[in-house]
C-alpha positions as CSV (number, residue, x, y, z in Angstrom):
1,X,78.8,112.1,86.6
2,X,81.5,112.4,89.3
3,X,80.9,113.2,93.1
4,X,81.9,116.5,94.5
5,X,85.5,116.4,95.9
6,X,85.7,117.5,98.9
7,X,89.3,118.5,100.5
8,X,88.6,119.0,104.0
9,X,85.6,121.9,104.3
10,X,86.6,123.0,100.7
11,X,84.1,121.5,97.6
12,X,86.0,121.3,94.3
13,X,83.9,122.8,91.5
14,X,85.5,120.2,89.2
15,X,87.3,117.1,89.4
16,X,89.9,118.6,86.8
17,X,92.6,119.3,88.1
18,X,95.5,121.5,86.7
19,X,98.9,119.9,88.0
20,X,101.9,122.2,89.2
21,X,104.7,122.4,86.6
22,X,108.2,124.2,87.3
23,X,108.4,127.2,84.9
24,X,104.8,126.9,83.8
25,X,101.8,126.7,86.5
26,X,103.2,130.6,87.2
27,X,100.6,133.3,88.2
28,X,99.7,134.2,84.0
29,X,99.3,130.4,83.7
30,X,97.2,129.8,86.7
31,X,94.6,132.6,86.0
32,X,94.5,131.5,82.8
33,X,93.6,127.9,83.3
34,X,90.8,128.6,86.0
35,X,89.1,130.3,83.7
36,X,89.2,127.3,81.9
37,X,87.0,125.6,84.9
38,X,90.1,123.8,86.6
39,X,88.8,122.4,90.4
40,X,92.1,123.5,91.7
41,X,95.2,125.1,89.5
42,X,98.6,124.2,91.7
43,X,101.4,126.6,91.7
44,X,104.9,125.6,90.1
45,X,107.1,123.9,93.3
46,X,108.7,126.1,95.7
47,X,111.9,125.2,97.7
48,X,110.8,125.4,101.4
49,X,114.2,127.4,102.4
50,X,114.4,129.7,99.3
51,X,110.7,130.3,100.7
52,X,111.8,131.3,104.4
53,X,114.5,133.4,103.0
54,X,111.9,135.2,101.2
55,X,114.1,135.2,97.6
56,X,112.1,137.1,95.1
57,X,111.9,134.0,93.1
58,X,110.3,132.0,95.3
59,X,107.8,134.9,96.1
60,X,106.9,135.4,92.7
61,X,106.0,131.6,92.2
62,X,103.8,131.5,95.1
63,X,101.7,134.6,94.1
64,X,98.5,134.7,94.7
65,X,95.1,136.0,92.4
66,X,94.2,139.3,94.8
67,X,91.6,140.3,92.3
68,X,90.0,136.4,92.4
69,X,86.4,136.4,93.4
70,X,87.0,132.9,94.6
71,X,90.7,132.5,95.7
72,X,88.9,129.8,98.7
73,X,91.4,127.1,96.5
74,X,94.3,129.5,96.1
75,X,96.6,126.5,96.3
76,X,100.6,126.3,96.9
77,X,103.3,123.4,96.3
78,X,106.1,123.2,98.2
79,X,109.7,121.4,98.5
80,X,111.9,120.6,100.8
81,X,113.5,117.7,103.1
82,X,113.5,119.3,106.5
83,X,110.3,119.5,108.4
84,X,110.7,122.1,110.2
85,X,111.4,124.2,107.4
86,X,108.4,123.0,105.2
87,X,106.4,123.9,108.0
88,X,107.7,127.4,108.5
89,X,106.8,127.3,105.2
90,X,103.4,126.0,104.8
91,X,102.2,128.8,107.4
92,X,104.2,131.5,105.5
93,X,102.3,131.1,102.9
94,X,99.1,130.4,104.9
95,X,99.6,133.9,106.3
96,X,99.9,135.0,102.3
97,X,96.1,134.1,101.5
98,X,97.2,130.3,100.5
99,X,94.2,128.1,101.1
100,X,95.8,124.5,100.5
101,X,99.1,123.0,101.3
102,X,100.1,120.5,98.5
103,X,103.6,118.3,99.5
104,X,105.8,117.7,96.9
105,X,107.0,113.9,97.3
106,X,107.1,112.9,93.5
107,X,109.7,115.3,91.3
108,X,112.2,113.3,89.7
109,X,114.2,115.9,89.0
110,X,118.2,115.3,90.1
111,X,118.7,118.4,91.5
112,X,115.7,118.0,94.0
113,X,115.9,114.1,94.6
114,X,120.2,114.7,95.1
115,X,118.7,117.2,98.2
116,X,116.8,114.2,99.2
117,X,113.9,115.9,98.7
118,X,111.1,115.3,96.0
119,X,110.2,111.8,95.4
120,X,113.6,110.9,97.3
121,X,111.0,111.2,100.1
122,X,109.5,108.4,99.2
123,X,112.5,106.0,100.1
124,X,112.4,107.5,103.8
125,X,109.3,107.0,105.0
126,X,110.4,108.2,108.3
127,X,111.4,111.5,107.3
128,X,108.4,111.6,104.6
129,X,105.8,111.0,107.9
130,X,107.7,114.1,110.2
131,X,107.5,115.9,107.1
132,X,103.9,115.4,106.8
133,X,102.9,115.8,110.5
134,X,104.9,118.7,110.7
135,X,103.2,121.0,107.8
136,X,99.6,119.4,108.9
137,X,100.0,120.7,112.3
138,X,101.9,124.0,111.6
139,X,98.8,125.2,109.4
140,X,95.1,125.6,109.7
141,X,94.6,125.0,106.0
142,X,94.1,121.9,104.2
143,X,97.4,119.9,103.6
144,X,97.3,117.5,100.4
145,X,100.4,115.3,98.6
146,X,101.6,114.3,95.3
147,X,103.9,111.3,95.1
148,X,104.8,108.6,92.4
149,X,104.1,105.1,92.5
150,X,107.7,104.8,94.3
151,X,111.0,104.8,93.8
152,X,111.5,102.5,91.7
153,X,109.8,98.9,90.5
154,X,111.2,96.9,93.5
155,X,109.8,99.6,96.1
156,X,106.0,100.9,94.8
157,X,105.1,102.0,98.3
158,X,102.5,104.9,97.2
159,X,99.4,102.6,98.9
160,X,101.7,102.3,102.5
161,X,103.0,106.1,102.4
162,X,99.3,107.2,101.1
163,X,97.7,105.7,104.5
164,X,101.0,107.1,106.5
165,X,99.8,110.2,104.8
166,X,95.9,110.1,105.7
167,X,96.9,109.0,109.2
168,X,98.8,112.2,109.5
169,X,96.0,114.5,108.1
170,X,96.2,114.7,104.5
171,X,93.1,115.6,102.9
172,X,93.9,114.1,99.4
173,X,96.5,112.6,97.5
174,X,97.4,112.6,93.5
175,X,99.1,109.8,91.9
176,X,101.1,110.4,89.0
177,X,101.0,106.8,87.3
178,X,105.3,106.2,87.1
179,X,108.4,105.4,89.7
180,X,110.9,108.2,90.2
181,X,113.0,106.1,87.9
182,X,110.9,106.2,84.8
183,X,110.9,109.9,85.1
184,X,108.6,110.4,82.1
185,X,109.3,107.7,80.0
186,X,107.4,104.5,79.4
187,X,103.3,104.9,79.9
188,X,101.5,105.7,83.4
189,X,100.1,103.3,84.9
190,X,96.7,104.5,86.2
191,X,95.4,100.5,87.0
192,X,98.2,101.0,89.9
193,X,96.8,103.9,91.1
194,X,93.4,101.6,92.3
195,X,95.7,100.7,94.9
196,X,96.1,103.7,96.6
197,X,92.7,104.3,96.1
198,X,91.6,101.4,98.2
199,X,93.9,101.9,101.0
200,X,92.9,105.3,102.4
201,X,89.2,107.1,102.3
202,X,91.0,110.6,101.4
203,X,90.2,111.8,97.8
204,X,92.9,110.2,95.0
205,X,94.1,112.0,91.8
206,X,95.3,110.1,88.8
207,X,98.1,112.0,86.9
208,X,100.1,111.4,84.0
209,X,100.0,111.1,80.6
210,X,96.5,112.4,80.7
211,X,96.5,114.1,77.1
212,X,92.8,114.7,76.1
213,X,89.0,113.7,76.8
214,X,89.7,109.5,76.0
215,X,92.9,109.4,78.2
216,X,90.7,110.9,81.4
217,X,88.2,108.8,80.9
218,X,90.8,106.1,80.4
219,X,92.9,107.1,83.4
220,X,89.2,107.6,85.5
221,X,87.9,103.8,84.9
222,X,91.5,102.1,85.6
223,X,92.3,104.0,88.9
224,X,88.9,104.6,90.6
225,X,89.6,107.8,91.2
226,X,88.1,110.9,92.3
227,X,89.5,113.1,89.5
228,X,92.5,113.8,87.5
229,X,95.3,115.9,87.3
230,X,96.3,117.7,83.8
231,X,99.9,118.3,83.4
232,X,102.1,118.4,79.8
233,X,98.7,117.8,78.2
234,X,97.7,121.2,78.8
235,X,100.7,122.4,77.2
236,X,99.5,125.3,74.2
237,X,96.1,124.0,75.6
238,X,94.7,125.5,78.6
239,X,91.2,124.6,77.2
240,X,91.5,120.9,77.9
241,X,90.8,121.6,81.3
242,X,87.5,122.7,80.0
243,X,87.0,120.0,77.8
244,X,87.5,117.0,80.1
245,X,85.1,119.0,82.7
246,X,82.5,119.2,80.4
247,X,82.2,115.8,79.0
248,X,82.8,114.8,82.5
249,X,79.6,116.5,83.1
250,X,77.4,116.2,80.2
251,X,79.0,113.3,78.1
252,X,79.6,116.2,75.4
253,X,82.7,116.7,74.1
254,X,83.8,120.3,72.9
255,X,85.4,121.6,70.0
256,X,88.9,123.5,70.1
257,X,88.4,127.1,70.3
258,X,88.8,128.4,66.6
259,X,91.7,130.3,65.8
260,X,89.8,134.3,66.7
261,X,89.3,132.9,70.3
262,X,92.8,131.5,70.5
263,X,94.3,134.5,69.3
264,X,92.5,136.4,71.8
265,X,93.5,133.8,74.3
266,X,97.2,134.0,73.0
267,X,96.9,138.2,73.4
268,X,95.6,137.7,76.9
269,X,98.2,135.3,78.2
270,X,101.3,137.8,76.9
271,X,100.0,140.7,78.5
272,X,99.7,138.7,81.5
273,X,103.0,137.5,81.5
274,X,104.6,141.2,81.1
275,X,102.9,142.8,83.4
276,X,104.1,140.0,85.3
277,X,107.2,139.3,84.7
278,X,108.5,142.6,83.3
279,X,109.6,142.4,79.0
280,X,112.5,141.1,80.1
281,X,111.8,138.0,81.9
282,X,108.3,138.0,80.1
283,X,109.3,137.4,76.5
284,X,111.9,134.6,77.7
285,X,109.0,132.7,79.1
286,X,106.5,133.5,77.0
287,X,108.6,131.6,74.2
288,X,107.9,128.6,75.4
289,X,104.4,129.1,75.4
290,X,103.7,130.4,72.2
291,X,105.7,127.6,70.7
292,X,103.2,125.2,72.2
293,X,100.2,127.4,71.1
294,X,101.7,127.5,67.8
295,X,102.4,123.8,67.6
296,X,101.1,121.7,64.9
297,X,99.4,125.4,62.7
298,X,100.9,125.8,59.8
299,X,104.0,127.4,59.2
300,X,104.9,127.3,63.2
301,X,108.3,126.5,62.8
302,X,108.9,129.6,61.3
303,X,107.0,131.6,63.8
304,X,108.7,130.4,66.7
305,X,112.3,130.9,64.8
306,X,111.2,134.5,64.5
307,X,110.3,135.1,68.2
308,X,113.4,133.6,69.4
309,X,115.1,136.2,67.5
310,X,113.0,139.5,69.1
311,X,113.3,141.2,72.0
312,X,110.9,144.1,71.8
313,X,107.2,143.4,74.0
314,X,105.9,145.2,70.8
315,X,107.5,143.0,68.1
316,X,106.6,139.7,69.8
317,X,102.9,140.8,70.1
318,X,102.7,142.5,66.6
319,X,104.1,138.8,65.0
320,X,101.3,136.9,67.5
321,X,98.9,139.0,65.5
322,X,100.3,138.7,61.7
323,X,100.7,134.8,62.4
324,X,97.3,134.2,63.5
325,X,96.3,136.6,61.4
326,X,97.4,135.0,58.2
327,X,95.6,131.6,59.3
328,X,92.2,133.3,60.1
């Protein structure tokens, strides 16, 4: 059994943790996965400026759950180099009904690190500390940070930048277990992540390559942390948030959900995304997602072939039901 985190004045009902993903922790996703029991469910990254220019996009990824009987951990992540700007941002979205501040400090992405922003953060630890100042003070919420281990193997400086970080007023850091230049290759290295956990007193995440109820538990005994974050795993899975809770809890593990309640799951998620997203934009992303529902059922690859060929709301959901349908 694992204690309560606690992120400032807000208890986490779970030490699960659904971790933001560009073009996946959207809105859809987000409901989805809470039902799912995730502790917190981050939104997918927002660029700070895009966010003070009020582009629809960036809108859109920061929306919040209106109809949530508990949005108290409606939480956003943001981007960005330029403190002021971050914190403009932080209490835009403060002022939108966000209730956490997370600080994006470990995409590897070359786009964001090239803007020097990201986990190039963590090589200007200067800039990373008016960075962090600047949102904690602009905002009356709780601010928290993800980060790597560091840049690179020569410069793992997550423990020093984690207590710059506390000193500043972060309520929690997550540590996903790689240097920016591993992006995702090689394993995580959760042991590493004890390190951060004895330097500050703030609660510490372990991410990365956390795929299923072993890996937690795995991820949980070699860091010493407080909880973990669930990223790719959840991929075509939002239930292994659930699953990882539970065991967490009980010591039981649970079964998948058989293939009725995935279906309906399935069903639940496109509607979601259309009304959402519009058919357009919808089915586009929605493609991505079926195909990792449908991964590993039989005949998937040709189910995924056909939706990449249709366009029509209708279609797509009539072949979600004839494919399940034919494996129930």
């Amino acid at each position: 059994m694992i204690a309560p985190i606690r992120i400032d004045d807000i208890e986490l009902s779970s030490p699960v943790i659904l971790a933001p993903m560009s073009g996946v922790t959207d809105l859809p996703y987000r409901k989805l996965v809470k039902k799912f029991g995730a502790g917190l469910v981050i939104s997918e990254m927002v660029a700070s400026r895009a966010m003070i220019a009020r582009s629809h996009q960036s809108i859109q990824k920061c929306a919040i759950d209106k109809e949530d009987n508990d949005a108290t951990r409606a939480c956003v992540q943001l981007a960005g180099c330029e403190p002021d700007v971050i914190a403009e941002s932080a209490k835009m979205n403060e002022d939108m009904g966000a209730k956490i501040i997370d600080l994006n400090f470990g995409c590897p992405a070359k786009k964001v690190v090239g803007g020097f922003a990201g986990s190039a953060l963590m090589r200007d630890e200067k800039l990373a500390t008016e960075i962090l100042e600047a949102t904690v003070k602009a905002v009356n919420i709780p601010v928290t940070l993800k980060m790597r281990m560091g840049w690179d193997d020569e410069s793992k400086n997550a423990p020093e930048l984690a207590r710059i970080a506390e000193n500043s007023g972060i309520k929690m850091v997550t540590i996903h277990g790689r240097t920016r230049c591993q992006f995702y290759k090689g394993k995580a290295d959760w042991e590493f992540i004890s390190k951060v956990k004895q330097s500050v007193k703030i609660p510490v995440i372990a991410n990365g390559d956390i795929v299923c109820i072993d890996t937690a538990m795995q991820a949980l005994k070699q860091s010493g942390a407080d909880g973990v974050m669930i990223g790719r795993g959840a991929y075509g899975k939002p239930w292994l948030i659930s699953q990882v809770a539970h065991f967490l809890a009980t010591g039981e593990k649970l079964p998948d959900p058989t293939l009725e309640a995935q279906l309906a799951l399935v069903l639940e998620h496109y509607d979601a995304m259309m009304e959402h997203y519009g058919a357009d934009v919808g089915i586009k992303i929605a493609r991505k997602h079926l195909g990792w529902y449908s991964s590993g059922l039989p005949n998937s690859g040709e189910f995924r072939a056909t939706i990449n060929q249709l366009c029509s709301e209708t279609d797509v959901k009539n072949t979600i039901n004839e494919f399940y349908g034919s494996l129930i």
